[in-house]
VEXDODO-77425 format. One record per residue: y, x, z of N, C-alpha, C, O in turn; residue number from 0. Coordinates in Angstrom, 2 decimals. Example, Ala and Ser with C-alpha at 12.3 -4.5 7.8 and 13.67 -1.06 7.14 Angstrom:
# VEXDODO-77425
-5.69 13.19 7.80 -4.50 12.30 7.80 -3.30 13.20 7.80 -3.32 14.24 8.46 0
-2.25 12.85 7.08 -1.06 13.67 7.14 0.03 12.90 7.87 1.14 13.41 8.04 1
***
This chain:
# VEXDODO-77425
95.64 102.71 89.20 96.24 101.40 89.45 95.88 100.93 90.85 94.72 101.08 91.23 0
96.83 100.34 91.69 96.61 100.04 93.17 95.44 98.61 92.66 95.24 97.87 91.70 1
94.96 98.83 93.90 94.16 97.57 93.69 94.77 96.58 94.52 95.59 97.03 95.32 2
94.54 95.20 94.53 95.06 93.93 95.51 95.44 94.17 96.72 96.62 94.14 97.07 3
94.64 94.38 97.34 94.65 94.61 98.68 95.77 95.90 99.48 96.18 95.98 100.64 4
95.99 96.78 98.29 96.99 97.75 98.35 98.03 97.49 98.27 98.81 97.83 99.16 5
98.55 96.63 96.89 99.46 95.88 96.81 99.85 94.93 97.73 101.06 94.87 97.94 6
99.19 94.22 98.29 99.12 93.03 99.72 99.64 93.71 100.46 100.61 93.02 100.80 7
99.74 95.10 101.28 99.90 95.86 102.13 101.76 96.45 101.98 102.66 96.68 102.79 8
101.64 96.49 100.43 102.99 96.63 100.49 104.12 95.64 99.91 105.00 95.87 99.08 9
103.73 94.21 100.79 104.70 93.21 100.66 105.44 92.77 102.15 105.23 92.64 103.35 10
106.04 92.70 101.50 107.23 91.94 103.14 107.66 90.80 103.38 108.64 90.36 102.79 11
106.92 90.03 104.41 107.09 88.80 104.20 108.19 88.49 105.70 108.15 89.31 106.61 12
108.92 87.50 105.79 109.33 87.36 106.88 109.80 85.93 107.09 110.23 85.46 106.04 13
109.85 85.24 107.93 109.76 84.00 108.17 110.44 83.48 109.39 110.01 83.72 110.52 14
112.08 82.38 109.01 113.18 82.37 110.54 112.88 81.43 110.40 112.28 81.12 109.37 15
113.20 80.37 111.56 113.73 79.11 111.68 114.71 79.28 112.58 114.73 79.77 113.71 16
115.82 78.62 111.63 117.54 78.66 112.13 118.17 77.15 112.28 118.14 76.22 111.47 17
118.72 77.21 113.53 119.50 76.14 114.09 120.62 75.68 113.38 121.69 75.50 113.95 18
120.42 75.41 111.80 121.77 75.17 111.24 120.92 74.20 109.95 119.74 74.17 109.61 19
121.86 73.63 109.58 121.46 72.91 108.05 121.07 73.74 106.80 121.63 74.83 106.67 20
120.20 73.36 105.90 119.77 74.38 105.10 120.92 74.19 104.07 121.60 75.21 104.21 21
121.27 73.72 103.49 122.47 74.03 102.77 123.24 74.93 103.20 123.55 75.81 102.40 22
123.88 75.00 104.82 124.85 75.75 104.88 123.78 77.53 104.99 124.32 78.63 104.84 23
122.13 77.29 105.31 121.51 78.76 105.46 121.77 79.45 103.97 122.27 80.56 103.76 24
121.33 78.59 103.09 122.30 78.89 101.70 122.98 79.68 101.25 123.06 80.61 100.44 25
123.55 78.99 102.06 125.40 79.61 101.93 125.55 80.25 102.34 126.72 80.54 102.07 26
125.12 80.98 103.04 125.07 82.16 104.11 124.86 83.26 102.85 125.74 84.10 102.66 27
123.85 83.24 102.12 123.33 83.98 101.16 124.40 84.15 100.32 124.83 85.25 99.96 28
124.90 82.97 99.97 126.09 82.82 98.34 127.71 83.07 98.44 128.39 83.15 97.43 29
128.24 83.17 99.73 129.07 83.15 99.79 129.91 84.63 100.46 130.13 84.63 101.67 30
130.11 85.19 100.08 130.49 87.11 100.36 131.69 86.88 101.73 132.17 87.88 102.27 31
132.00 85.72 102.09 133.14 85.60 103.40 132.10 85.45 103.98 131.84 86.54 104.51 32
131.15 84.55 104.26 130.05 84.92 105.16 129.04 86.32 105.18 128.78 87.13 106.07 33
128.76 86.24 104.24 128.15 87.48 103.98 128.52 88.84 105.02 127.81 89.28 105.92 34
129.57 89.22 104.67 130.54 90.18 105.73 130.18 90.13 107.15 130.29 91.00 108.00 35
129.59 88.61 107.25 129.46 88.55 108.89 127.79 89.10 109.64 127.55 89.37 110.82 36
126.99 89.13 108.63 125.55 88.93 108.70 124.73 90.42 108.06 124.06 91.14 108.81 37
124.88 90.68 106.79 124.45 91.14 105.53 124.45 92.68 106.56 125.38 92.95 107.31 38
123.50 93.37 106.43 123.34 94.73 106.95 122.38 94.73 108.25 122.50 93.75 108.98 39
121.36 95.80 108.68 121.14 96.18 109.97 122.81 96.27 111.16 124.01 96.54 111.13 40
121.73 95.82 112.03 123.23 95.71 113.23 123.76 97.65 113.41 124.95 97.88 113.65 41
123.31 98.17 113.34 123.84 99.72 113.11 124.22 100.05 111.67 124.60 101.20 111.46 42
124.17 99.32 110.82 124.44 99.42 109.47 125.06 98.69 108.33 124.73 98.83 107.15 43
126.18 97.76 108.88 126.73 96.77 108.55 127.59 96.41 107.00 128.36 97.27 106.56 44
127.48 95.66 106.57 127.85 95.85 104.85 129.78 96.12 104.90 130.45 95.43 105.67 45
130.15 96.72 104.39 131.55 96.66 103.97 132.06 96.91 102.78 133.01 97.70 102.72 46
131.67 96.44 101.85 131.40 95.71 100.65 130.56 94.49 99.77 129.60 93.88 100.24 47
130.80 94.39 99.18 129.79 92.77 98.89 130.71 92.51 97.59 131.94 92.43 97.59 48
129.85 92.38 96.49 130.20 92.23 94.98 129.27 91.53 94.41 128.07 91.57 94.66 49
129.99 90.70 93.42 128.92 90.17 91.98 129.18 89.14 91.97 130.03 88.52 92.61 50
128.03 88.62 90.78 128.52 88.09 89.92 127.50 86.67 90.41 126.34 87.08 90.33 51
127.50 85.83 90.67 126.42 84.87 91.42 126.63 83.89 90.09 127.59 83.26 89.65 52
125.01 84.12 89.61 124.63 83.32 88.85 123.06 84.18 88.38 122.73 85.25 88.89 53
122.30 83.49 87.39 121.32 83.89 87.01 121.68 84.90 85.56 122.32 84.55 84.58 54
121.03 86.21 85.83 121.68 87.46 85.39 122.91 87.98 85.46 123.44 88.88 84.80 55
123.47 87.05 86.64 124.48 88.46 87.00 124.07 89.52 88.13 123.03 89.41 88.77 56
124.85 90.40 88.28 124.56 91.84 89.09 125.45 91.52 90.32 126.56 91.00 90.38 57
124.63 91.96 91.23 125.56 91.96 92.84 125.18 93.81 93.37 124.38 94.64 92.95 58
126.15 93.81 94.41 126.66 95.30 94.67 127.00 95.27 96.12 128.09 94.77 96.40 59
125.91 95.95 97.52 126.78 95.93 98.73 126.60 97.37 98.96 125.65 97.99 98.50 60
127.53 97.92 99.68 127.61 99.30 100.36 127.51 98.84 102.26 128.35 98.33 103.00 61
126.23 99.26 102.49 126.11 99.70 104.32 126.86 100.58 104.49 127.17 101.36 103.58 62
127.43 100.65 105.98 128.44 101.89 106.27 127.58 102.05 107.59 127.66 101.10 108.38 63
126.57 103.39 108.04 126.44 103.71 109.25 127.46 103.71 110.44 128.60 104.16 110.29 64
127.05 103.22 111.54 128.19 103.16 112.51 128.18 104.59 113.01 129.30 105.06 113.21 65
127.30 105.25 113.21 126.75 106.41 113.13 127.86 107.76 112.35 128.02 108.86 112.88 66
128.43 107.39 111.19 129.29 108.34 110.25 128.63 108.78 109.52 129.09 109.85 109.13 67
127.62 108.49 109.01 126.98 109.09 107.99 127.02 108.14 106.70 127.44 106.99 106.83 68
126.43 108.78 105.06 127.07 108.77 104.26 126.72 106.99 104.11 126.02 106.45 104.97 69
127.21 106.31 103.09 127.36 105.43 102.94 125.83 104.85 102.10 124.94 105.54 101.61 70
125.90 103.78 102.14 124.62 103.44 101.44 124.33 101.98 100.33 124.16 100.86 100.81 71
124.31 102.20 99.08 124.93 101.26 98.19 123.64 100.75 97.84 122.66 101.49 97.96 72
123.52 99.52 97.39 122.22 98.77 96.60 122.48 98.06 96.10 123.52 97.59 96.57 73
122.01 97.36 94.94 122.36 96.30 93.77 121.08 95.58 93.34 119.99 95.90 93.81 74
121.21 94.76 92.58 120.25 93.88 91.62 120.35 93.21 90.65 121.36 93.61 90.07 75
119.94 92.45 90.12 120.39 90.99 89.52 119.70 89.98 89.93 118.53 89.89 90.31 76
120.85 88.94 89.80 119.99 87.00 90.01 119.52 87.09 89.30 120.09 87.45 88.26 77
117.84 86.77 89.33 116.97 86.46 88.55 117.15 84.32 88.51 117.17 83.59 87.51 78
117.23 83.99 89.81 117.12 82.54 90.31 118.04 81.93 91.29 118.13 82.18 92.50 79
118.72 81.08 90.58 119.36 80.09 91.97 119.20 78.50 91.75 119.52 77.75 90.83 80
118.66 78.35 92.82 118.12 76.53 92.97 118.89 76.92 94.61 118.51 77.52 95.61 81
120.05 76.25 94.25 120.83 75.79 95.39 120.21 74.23 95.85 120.35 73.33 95.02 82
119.77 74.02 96.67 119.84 75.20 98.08 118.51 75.59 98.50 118.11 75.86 99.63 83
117.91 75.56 97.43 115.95 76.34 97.70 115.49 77.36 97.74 114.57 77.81 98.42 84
116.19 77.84 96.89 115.62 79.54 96.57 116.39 80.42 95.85 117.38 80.03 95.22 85
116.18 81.11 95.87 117.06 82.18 95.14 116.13 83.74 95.25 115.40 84.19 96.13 86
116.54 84.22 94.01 115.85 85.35 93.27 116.47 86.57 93.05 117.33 86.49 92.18 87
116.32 87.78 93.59 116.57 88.87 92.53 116.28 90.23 93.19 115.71 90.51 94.24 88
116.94 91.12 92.07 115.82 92.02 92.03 117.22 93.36 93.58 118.43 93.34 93.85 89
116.28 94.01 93.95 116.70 95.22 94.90 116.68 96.70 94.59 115.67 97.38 94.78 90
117.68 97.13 94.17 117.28 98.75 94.81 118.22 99.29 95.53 119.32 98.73 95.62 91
118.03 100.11 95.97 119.18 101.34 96.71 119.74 102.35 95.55 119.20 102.39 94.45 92
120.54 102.91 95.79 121.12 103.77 94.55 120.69 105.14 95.03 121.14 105.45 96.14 93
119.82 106.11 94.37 119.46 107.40 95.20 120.71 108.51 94.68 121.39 108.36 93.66 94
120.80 109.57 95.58 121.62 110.59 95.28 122.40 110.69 93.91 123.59 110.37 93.94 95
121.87 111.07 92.79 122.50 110.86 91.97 123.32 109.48 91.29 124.32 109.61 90.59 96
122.89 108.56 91.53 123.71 107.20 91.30 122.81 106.13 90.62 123.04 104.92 90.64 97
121.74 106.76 90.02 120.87 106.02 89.66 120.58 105.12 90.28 121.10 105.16 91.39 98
119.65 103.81 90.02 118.86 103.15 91.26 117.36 103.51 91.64 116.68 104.26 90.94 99
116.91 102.91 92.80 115.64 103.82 92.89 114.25 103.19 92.44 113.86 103.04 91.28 100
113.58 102.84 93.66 112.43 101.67 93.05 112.92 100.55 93.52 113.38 100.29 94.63 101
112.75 99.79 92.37 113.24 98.09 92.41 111.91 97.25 92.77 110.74 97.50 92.48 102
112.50 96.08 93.57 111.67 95.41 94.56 111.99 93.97 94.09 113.12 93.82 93.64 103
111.24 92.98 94.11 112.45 91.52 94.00 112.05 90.77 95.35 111.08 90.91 96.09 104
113.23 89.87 95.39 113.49 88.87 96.70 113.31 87.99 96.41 113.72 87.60 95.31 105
112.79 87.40 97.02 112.52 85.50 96.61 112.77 84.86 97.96 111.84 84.99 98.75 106
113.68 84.28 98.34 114.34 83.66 99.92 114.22 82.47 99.41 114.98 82.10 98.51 107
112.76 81.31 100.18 112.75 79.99 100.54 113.87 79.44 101.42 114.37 79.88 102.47 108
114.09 78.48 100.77 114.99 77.64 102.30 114.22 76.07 102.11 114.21 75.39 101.08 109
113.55 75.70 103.52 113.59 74.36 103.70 113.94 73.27 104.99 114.53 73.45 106.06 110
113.45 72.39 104.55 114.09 71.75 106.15 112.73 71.60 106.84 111.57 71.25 106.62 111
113.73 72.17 108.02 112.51 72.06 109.19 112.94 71.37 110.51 113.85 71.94 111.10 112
112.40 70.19 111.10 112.63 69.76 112.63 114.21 69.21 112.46 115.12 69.85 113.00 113
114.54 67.79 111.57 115.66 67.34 111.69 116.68 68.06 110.99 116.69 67.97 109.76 114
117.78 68.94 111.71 118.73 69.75 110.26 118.63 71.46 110.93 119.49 72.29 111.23 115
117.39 71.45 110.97 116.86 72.95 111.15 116.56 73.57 109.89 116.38 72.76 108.98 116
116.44 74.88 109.57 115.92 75.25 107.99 114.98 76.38 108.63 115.41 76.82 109.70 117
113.89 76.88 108.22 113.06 77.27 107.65 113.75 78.41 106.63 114.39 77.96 105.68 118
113.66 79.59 106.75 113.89 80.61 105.79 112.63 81.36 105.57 112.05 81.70 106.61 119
112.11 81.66 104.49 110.77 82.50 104.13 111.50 83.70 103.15 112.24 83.56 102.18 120
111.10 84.63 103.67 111.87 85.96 102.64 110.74 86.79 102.24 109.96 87.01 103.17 121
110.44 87.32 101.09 109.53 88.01 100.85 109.96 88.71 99.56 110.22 88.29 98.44 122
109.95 90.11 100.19 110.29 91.41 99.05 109.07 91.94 98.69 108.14 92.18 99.46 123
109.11 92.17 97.15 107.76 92.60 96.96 107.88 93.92 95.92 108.93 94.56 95.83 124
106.90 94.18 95.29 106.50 95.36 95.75 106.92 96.53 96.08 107.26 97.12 95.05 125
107.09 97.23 97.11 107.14 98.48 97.54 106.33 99.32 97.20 105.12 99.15 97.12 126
107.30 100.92 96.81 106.24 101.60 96.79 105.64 102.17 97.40 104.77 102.76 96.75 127
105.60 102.45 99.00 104.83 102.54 100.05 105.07 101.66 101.23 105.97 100.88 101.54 128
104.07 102.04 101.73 103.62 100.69 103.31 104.99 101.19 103.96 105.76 100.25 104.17 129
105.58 102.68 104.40 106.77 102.71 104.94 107.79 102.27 104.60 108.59 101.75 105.38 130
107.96 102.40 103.44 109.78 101.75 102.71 109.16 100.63 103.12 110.24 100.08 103.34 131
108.39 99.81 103.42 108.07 98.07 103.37 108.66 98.27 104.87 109.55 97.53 105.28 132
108.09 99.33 105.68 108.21 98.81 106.82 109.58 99.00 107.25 110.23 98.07 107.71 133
110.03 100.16 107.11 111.71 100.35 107.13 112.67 99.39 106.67 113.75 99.23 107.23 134
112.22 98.59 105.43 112.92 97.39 105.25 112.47 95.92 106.12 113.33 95.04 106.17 135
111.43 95.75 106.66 110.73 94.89 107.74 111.88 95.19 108.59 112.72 94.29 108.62 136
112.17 96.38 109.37 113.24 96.73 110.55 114.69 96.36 110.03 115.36 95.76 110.86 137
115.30 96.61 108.82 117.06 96.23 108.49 117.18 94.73 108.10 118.10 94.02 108.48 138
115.79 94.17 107.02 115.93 92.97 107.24 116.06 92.06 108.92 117.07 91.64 109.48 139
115.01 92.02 109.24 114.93 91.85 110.95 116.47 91.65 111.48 116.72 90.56 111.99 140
117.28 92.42 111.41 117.94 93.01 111.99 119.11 92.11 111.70 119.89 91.66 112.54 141
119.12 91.90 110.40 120.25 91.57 109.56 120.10 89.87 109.88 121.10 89.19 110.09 142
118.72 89.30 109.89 118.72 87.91 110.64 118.73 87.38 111.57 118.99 86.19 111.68 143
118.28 88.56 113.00 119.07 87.99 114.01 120.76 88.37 113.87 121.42 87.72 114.68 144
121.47 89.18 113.11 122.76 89.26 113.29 123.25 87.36 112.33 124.23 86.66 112.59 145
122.35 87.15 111.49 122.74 85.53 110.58 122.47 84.65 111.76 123.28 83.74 111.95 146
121.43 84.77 112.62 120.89 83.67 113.54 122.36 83.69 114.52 123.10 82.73 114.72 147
122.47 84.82 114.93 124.05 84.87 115.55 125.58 84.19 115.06 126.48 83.76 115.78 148
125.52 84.25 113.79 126.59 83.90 113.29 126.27 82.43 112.87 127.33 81.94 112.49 149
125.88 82.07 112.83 125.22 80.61 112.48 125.85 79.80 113.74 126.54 78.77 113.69 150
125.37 80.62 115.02 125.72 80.20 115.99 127.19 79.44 116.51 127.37 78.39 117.14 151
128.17 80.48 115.95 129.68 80.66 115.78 130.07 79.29 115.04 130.79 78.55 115.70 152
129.73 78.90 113.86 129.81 77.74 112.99 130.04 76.99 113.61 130.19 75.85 113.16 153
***
């Protein structure tokens, strides 16, 4: 059994403050027309986006490498939605055979910060190694300066 401190090591925490109202950072999350604009590493962009938004339904995006390589699908379920605070659920990637792989859950804070600024806190937890944490540290990253961008556009 990992002990604490092992486990600590393989969590991902990440923390924006975005120039937009937290309702609409939200929405960014809930709404699959935005979604399209943000959702993916900037080399790895979603072109799909499915589900069912509510608590226990299942959502479904496919990354498409810009690269040409094969496609890359992941799913979960809403565990939680407190519009416009938080929201819950669970992650995996689908491995080779179609299965899913190791499941992770998301828990995305939204608050207000500095007038109608929001505060986003994201934290995926557990991984099963310090690398998948960190490889997802890099597409998340990635995927919020592409939201911090589009926010912009609004």
């Amino acid at each position: 059994m990992a002990s604490d401190s092992e486990l600590a090591g393989r969590v991902l925490e990440i923390t924006r403050i975005f120039d937009a109202p937290r309702a609409l950072v939200f929405e960014m999350w809930t709404d699959p027309a935005h979604l399209r604009h943000w959702m993916g590493p900037r080399d790895h962009p979603a072109v799909e986006l499915g589900g069912d938004f509510r608590p226990g339904g299942r959502w479904r995006t496919c990354l498409r490498p810009e690269n040409g390589g094969r496609d890359l699908w992941q799913g979960g379920v809403y565990r939680e939605i407190v519009k416009p605070e938080r929201l819950v659920f669970t992650f995996a990637w689908d491995q080779d055979d179609g299965r899913p792989g190791p499941e992770t859950e998301v828990t995305v804070l939204f608050e207000d910060h500095e007038g109608d600024r929001t505060r986003m806190t994201f934290r995926q937890a557990v991984f099963n190694t310090s690398a998948n944490r960190d490889g997802h540290r890099f597409g998340w990253s990635s995927s919020f300066d592409r939201l911090d961008e589009y926010l912009r556009t609004i």
